[in-house]
MMTF fields as JSON, N, C-alpha, C and O atoms, coordinates in Angstrom:
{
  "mmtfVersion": "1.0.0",
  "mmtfProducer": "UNKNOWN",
  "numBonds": 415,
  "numAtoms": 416,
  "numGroups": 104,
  "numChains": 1,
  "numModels": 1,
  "chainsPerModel": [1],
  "groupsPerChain": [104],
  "chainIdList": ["A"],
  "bondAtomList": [4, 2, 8, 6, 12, 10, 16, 14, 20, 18, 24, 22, 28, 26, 32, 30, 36, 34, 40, 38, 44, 42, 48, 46, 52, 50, 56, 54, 60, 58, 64, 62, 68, 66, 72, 70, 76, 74, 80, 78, 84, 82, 88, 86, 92, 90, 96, 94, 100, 98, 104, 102, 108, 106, 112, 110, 116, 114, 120, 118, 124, 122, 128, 126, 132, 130, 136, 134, 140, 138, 144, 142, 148, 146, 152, 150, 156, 154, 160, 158, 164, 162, 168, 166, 172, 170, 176, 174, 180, 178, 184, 182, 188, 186, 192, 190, 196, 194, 200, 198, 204, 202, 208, 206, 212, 210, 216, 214, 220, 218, 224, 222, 228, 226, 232, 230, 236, 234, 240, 238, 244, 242, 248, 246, 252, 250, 256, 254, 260, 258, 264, 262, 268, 266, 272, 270, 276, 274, 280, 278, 284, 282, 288, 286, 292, 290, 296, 294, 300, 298, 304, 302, 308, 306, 312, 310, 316, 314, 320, 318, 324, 322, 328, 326, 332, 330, 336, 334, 340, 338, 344, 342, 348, 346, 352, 350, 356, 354, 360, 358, 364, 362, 368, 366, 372, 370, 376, 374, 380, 378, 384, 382, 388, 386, 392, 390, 396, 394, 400, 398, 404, 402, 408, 406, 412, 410],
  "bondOrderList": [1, 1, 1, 1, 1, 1, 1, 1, 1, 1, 1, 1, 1, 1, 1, 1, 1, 1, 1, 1, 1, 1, 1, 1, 1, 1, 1, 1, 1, 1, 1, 1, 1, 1, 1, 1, 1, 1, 1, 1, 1, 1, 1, 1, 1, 1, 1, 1, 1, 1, 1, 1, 1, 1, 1, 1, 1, 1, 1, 1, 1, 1, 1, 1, 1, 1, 1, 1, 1, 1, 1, 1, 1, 1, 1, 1, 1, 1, 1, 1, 1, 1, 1, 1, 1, 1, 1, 1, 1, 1, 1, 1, 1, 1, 1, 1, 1, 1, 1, 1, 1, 1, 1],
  "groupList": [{"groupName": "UNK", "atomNameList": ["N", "CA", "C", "O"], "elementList": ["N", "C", "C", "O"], "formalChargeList": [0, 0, 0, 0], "bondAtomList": [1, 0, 2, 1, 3, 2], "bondOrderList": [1, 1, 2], "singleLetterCode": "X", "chemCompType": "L-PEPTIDE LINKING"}],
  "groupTypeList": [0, 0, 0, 0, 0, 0, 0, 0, 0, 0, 0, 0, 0, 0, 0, 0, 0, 0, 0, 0, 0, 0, 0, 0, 0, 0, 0, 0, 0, 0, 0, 0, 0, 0, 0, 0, 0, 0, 0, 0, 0, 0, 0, 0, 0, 0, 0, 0, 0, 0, 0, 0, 0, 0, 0, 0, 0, 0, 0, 0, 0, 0, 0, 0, 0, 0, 0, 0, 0, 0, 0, 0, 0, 0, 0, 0, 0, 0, 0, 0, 0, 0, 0, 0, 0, 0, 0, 0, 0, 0, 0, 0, 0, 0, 0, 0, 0, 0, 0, 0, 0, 0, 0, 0],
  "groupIdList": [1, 2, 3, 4, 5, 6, 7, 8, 9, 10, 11, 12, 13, 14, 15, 16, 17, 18, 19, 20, 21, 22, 23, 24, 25, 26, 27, 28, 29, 30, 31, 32, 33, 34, 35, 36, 37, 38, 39, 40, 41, 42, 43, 44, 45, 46, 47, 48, 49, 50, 51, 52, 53, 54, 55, 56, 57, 58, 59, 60, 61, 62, 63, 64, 65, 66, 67, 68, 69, 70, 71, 72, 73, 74, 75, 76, 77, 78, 79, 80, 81, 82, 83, 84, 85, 86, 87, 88, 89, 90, 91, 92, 93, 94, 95, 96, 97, 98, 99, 100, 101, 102, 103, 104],
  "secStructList": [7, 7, 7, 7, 7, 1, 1, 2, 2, 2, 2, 2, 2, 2, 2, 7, 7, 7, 1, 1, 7, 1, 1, 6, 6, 6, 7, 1, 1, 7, 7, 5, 7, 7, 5, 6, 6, 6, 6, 5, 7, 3, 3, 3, 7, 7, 1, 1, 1, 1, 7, 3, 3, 3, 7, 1, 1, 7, 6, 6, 6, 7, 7, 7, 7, 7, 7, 7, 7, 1, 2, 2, 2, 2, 2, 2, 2, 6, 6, 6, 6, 7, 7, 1, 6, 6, 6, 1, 7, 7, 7, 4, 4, 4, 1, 1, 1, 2, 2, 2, 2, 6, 6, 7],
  "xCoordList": [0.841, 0.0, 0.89, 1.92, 0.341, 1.497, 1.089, -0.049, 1.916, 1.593, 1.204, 2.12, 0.072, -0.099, 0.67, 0.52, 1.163, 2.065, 1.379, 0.397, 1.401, 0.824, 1.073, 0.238, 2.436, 1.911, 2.753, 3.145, 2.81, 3.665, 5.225, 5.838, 5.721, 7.171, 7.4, 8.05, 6.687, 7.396, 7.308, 8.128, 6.006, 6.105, 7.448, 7.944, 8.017, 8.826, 9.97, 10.221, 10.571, 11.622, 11.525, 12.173, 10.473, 10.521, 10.703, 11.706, 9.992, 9.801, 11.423, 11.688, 12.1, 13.358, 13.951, 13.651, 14.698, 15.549, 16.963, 16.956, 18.25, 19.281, 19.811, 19.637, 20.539, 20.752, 22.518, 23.044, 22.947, 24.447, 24.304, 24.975, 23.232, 23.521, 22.061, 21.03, 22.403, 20.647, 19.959, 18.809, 21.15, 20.375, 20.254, 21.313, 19.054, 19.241, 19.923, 20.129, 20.375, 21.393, 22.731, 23.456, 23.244, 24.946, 24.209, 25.006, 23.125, 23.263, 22.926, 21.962, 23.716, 23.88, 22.967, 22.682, 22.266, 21.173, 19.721, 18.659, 19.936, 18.533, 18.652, 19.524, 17.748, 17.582, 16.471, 16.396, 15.466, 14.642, 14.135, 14.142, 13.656, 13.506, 11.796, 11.583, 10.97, 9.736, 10.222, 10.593, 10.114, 9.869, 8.487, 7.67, 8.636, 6.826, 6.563, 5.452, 7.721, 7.115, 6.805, 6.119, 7.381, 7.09, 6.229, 6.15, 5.415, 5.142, 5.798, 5.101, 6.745, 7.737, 8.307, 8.694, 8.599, 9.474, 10.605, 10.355, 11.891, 12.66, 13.975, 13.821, 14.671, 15.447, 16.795, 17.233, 17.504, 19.033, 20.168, 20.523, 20.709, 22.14, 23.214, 23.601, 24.046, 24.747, 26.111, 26.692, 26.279, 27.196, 27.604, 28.056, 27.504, 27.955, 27.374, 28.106, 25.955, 24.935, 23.718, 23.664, 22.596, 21.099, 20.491, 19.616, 20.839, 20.508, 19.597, 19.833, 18.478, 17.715, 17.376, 17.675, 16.71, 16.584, 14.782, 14.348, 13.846, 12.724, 11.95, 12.159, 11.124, 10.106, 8.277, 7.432, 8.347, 6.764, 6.214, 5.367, 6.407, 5.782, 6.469, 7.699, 5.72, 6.31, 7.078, 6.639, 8.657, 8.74, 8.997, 9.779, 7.893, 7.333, 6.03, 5.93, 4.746, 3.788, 3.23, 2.362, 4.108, 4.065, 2.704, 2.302, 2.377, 1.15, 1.699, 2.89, 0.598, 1.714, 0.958, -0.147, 3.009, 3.072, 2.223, 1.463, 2.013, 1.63, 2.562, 3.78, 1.628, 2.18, 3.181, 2.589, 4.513, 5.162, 4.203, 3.156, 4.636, 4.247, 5.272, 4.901, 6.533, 7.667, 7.175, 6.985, 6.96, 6.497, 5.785, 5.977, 4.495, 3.776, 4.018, 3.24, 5.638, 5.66, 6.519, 6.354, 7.25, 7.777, 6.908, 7.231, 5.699, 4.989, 4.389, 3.881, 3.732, 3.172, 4.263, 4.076, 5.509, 6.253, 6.629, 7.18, 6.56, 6.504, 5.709, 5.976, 4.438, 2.939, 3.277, 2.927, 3.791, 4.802, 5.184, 5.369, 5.86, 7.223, 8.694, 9.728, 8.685, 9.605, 10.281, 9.541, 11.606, 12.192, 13.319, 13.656, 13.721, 14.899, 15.018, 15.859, 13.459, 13.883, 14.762, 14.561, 15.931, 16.904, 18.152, 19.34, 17.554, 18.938, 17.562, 17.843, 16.253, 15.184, 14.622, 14.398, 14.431, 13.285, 11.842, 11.087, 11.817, 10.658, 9.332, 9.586, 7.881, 7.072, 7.363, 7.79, 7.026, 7.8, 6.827, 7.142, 5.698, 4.737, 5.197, 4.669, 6.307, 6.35, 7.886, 8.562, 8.189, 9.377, 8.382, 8.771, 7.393, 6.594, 6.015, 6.383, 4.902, 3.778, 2.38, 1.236, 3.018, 1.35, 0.977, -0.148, 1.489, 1.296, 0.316, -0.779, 0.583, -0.155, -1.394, -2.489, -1.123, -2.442, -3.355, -4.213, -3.264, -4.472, -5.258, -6.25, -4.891, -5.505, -6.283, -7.29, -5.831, -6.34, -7.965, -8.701],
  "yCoordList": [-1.176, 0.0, 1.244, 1.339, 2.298, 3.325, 4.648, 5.095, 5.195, 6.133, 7.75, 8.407, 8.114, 9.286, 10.619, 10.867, 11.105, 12.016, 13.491, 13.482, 14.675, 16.205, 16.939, 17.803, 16.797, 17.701, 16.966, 15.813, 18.083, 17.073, 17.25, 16.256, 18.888, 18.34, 16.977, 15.985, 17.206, 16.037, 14.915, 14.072, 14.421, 13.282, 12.831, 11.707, 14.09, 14.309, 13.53, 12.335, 14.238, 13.679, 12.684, 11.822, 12.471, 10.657, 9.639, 8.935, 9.469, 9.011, 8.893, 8.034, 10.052, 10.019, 8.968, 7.965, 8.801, 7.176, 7.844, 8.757, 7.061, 7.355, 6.257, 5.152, 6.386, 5.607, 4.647, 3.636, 5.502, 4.874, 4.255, 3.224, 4.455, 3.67, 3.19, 3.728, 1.863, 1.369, 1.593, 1.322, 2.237, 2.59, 3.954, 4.568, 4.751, 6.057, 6.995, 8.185, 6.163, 6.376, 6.787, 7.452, 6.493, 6.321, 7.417, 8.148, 7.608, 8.944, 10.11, 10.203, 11.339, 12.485, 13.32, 14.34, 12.834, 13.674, 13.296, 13.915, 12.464, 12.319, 12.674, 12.288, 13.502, 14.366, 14.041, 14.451, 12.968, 12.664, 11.193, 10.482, 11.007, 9.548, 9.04, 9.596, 8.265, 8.257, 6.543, 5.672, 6.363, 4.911, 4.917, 5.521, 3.486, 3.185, 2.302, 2.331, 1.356, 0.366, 1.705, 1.523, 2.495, 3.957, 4.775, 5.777, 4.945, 5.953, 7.205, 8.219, 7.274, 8.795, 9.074, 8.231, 10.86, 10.709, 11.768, 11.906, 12.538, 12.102, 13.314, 13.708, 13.461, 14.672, 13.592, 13.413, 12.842, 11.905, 12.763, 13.849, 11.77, 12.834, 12.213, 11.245, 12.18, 11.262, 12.072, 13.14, 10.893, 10.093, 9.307, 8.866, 8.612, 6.896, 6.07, 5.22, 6.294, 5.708, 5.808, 6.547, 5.154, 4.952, 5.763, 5.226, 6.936, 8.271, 9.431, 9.794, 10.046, 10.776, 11.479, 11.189, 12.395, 13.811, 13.645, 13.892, 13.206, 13.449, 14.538, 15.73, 14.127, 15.894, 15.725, 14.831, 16.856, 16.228, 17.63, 18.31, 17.988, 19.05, 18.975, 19.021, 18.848, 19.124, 20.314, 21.355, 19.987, 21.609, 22.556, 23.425, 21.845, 22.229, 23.019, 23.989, 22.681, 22.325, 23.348, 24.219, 22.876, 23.224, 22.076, 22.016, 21.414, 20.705, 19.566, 19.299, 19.006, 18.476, 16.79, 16.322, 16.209, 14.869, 14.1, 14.683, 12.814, 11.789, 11.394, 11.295, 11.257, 10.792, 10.081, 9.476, 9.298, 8.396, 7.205, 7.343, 6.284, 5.112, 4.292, 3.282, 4.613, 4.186, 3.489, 2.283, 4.798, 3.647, 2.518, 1.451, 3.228, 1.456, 0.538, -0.39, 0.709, -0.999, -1.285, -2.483, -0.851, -1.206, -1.855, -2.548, -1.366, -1.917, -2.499, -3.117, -3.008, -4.331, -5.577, -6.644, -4.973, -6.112, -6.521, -7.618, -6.01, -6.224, -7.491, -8.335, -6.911, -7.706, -9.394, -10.404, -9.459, -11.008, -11.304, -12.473, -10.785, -11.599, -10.967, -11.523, -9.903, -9.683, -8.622, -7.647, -8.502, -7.548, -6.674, -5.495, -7.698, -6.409, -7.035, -7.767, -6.143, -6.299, -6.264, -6.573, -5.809, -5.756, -6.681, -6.574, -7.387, -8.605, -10.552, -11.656, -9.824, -11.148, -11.481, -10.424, -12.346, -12.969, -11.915, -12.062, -11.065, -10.48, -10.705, -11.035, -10.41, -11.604, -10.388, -9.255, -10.952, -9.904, -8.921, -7.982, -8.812, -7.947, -6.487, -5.596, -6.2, -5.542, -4.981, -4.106, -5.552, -4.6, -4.246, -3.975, -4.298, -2.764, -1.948, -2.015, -1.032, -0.546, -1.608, -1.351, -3.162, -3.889, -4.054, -4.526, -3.846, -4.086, -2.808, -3.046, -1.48, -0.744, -0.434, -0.172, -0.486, -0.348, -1.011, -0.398, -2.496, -3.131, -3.095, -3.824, -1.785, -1.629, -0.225, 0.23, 0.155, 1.742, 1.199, 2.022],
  "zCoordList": [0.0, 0.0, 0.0, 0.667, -0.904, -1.024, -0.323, -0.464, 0.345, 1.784, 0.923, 0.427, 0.871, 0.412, 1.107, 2.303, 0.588, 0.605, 0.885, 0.143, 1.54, 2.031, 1.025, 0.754, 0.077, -1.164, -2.609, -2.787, -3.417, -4.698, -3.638, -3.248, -3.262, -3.246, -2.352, -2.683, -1.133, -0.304, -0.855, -0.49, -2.204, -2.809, -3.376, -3.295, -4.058, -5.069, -3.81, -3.968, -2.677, -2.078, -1.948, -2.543, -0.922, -0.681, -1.435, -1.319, -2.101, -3.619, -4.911, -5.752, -4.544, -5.049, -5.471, -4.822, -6.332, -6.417, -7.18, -8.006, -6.613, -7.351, -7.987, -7.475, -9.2, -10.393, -9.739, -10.205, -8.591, -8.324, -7.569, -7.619, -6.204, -4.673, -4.822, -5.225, -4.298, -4.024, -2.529, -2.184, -1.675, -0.304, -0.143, -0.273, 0.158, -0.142, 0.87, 0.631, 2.418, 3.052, 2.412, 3.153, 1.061, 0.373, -0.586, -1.175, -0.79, -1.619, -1.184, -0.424, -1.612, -1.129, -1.504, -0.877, -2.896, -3.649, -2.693, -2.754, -2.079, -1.321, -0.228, 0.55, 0.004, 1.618, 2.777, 3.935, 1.873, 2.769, 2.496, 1.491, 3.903, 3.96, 4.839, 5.916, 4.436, 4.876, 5.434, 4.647, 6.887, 7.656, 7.984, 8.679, 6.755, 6.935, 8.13, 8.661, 8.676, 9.919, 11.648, 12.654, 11.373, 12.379, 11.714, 12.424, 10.583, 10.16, 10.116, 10.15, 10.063, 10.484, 9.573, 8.764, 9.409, 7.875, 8.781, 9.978, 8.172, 8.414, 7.265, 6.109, 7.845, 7.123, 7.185, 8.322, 6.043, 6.376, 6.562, 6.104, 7.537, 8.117, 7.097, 7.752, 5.692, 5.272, 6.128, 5.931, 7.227, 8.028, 8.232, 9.29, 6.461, 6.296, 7.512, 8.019, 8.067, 8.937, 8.318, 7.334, 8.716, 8.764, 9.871, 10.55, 10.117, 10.718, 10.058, 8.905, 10.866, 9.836, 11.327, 12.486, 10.789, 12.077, 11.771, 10.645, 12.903, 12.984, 12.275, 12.496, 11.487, 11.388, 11.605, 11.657, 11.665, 12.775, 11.576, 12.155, 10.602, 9.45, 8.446, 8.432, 7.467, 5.522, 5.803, 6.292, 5.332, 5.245, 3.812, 3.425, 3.334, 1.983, 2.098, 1.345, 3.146, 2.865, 4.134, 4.085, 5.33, 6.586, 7.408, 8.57, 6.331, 6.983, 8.345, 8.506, 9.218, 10.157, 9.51, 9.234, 9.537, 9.697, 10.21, 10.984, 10.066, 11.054, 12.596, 12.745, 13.436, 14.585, 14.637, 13.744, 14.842, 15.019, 15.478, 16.111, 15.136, 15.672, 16.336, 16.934, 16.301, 16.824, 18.161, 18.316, 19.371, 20.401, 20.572, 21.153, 19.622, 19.641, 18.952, 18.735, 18.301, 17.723, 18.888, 19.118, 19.635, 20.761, 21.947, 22.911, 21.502, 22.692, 22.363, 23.298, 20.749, 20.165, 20.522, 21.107, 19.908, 20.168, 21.332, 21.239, 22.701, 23.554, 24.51, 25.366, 23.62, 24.286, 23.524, 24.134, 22.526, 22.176, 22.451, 22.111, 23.418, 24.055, 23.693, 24.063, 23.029, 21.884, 22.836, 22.967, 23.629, 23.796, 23.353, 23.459, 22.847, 22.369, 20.319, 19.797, 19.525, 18.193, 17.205, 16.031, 17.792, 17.192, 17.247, 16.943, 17.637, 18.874, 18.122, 17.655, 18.473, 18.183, 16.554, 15.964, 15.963, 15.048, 15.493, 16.454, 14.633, 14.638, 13.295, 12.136, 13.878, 12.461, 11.464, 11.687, 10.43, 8.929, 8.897, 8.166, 9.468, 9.794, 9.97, 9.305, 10.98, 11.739, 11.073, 11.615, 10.036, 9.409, 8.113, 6.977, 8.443, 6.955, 8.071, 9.243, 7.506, 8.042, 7.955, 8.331, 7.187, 7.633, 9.081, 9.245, 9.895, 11.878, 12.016, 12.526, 11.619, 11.498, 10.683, 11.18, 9.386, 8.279, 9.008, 9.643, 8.998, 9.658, 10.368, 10.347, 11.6, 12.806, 12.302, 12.843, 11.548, 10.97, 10.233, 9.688]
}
C-alpha cells in the first residue's frame, strides 16, 4: 500500500531514487527519507549511517506529519514476548507498516 504524501514536493523527495547507490542512506542527492514500519518521515544525516533527524511538518507544505508510531511498535512487540527487536526474530509484519495499516 502506497503512503499518500501532504503535497507534490514532499512526494517528489521521498519518492526520489538514485541511479548509483541502491540505499538512499549512500546517496547524497537524497535528503529525505519516509519509515513506513514507524510511520515517520525524516530529514538523512549522510554520516555513512542509517541516521535521519525526525520531522513532525512538511517543510514544503508546513502541513503536520503523522504521529510516530515508533512507540507502539515497541509496545506491540513487547505484548509477544519480543524484547529487544533488534537482537530477536521479529514476524515480517512488523518490518513494513502492515502491523499498522491493519488496525487503521
Amino acid at each position: 500500500m502506497k503512503v499518500k504524501q501532504c503535497c507534490e514536493k514532499m512526494k517528489y523527495f521521498v519518492n526520489q531514487k538514485c541511479n548509483m547507490h541502491d540505499d538512499a542512506f549512500c546517496c547524497p542527492d537524497i535528503i529525505m527519507f519516509y519509515e513506513e514500519k514507524f510511520d515517520e518521515y525524516g530529514i538523512i544525516i549522510h554520516d555513512s549511517g542509517k541516521s535521519y533527524i525526525k520531522i513532525e511538518f512538511c517543510p514544503w507544505c508546513g502541513k503536520k506529519l503523522p504521529d510516530s508510531k515508533r512507540d507502539s511498535w515497541f509496545i506491540e512487540l513487547d505484548k509477544q514476548g519480543i524484547m529487544n527487536p533488534f537482537e530477536e526474530d521479529i514476524p515480517e509484519k512488523f518490518n513494513s507498516g502492515a502491523w499498522w495499516k491493519n488496525k487503521e
